[in-house]
Every structure is written in structure tokens, then in C-alpha cells.
C-alpha positions as CSV (number, residue, x, y, z in Angstrom):
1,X,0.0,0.0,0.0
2,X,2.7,2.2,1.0
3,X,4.8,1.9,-2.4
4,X,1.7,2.8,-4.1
5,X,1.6,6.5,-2.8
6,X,5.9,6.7,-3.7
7,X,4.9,8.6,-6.7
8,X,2.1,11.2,-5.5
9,X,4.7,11.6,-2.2
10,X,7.0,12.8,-4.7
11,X,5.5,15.5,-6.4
12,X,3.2,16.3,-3.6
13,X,5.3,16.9,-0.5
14,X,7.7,19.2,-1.3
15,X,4.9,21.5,-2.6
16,X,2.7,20.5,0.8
17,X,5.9,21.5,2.8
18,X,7.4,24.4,1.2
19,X,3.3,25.8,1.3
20,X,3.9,26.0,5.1
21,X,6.5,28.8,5.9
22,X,6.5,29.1,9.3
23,X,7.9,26.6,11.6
24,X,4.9,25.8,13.8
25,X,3.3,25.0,10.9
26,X,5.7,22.7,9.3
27,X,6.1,21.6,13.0
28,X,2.0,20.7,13.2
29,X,2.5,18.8,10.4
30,X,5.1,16.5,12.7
31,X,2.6,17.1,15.0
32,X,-0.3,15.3,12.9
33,X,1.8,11.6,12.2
34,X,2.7,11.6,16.0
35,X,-0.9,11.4,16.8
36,X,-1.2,8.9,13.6
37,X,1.4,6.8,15.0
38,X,0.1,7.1,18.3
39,X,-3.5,5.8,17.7
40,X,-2.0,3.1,15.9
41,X,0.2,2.2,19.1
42,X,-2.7,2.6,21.5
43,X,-4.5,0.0,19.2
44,X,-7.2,2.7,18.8
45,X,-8.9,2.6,14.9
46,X,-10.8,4.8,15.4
47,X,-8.3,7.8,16.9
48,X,-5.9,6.6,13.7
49,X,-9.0,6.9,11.1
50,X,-9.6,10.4,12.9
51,X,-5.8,11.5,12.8
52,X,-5.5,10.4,9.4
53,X,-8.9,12.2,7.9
54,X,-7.1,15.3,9.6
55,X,-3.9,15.0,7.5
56,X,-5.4,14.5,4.6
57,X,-7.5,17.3,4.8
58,X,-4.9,19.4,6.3
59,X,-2.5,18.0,3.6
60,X,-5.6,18.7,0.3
61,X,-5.9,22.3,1.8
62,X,-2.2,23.1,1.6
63,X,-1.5,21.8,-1.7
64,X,-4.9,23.8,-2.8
65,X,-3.6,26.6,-1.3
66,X,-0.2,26.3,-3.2
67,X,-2.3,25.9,-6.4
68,X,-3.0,22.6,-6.9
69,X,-6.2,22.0,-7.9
């Protein structure tokens, strides 16, 4: 599943990062896998699916931002 995103994660996360020019929020974006990760630990599906639909949208509103439609 994971090698399947390699080629989106290419072109999309330099443009996700470099969209975010201050460091709290390239530091939120840390932030947002520990409490991925976390969820995942605690053995908590629902907390990860929650995390995760945060990214994402976090993730689709910087890139949109940037000019990616």
C-alpha cells in the first residue's frame, strides 16, 4: 500500500511543505503523524482513522492553497 503513494509523495510533499512557511506549521504537520502513529500504538482505529482524515485534509488544503487543484 505504502509503495503505491511513492509517486504522489513525490511530487506532492515538497509543494505540501514548502506551502507551510513558518515553523509551527511545518512543525504541526510533525505534530499530525505523532498522533497517527500514536492511535496506531494505543491499538485505537478509530483515533488513527480520525488522525488520518485530519492530515489529509490538512494535507488537500495546503496543496490547494499552493495551487493545486
Amino acid at each position: 500500500v505504502i509503495s503505491s503513494f511513492r509517486t504522489v509523495m513525490e511530487q506532492t510533499c515538497p509543494i505540501g511543505w514548502f506551502s507551510r512557511p513558518t515553523e509551527a506549521e511545518r512543525i504541526a504537520v510533525f505534530d499530525m503523524h505523532d498522533a497517527i502513529a500514536d492511535a496506531i500504538r494505543r491499538q485505537d482505529p478509530q483515533g488513527a482513522e480520525r488522525s488520518m482524515a485530519e492530515h489529509f485534509d490538512l494535507s488537500i488544503k495546503a496543496l490547494v492553497a499552493a495551487g493545486i487543484n
